[in-house]
N, C-alpha and C positions, 0 to 999 in steps of 0.2 A: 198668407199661406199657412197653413193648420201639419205640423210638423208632425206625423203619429206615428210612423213606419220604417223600416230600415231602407227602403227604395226613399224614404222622402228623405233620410237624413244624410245619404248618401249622395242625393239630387241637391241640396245643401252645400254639402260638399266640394262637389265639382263646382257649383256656384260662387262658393266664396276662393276656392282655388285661381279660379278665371278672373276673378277682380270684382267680381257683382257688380254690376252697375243699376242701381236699386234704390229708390228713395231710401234714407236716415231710417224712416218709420217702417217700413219693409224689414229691415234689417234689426230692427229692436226687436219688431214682432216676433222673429223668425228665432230669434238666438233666444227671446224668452221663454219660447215652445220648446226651445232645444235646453235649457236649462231644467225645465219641469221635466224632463225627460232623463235626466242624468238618474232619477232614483227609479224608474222603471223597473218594474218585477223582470223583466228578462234582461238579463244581462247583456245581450250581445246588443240591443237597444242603449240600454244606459251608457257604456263602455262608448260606441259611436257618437252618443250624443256631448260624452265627456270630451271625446276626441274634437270632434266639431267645434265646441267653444276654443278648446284651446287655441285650433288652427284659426279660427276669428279671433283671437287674440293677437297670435304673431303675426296675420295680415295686418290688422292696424298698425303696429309697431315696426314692421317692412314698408309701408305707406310714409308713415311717419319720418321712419330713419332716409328714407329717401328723397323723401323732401330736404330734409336736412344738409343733404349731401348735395343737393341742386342749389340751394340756395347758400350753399358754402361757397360750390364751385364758381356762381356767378359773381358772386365779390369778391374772387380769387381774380377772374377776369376783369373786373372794373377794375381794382387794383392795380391790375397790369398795364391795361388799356392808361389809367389815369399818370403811372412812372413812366409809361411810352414817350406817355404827350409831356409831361414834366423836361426831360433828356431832350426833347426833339424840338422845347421852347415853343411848345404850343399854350402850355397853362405854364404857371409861374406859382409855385408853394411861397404861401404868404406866412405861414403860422400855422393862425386859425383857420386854413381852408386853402384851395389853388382859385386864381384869377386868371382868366383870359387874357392874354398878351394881345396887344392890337400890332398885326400884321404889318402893317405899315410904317409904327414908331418903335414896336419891339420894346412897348411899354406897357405897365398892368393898369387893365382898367375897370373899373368897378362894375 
């Protein structure tokens, strides 16, 4: 996509707001365009196209930090799940790791 206009960079815009879901390469091309654009003889062009980067900027980093935050919460959960089963004599804290307790003998088995 060939970035030239204040409708394209505004279309942009709204793109990267939504999430874009857009090949890698799409989105180089697209932000490169929009960077050659920041020195623009009209300013209300340049100014947009400065703005745009930015907001691809803090989309990565709202992507990023959210992930973060998922894969915090999910070994927040295993954690839990795994002192559940500790407490309830399902696994058996060895040390170096927990062992399955065999149901039957309520002893650790490798």
């Amino acid at each position: 996509m060939e970035i030239q206009t204040l409708a394209d960079l505004k279309l942009l815009h709204r793109a990267i707001n939504g999430g874009w879901n857009v090949s890698d390469e799409m989105k180089k091309k697209s932000l490169a365009n929009t960077a050659k654009l920041t020195e623009h003889p009209d300013p209300k062009i340049a100014l947009l196209a400065t703005k745009v980067l930015i907001i691809a900027d803090s989309s990565d980093d709202k992507k990023a930090l959210a992930e973060q935050k998922r894969q915090e919460a999910e070994h927040a959960r295993k954690l839990q799940l795994l002192e559940l089963a500790i407490k309830h004599g399902l696994v058996a804290d060895v040390g170096s790791g927990v062992r399955a307790l065999d149901s039957s003998t309520s002893t650790v088995t490798e």
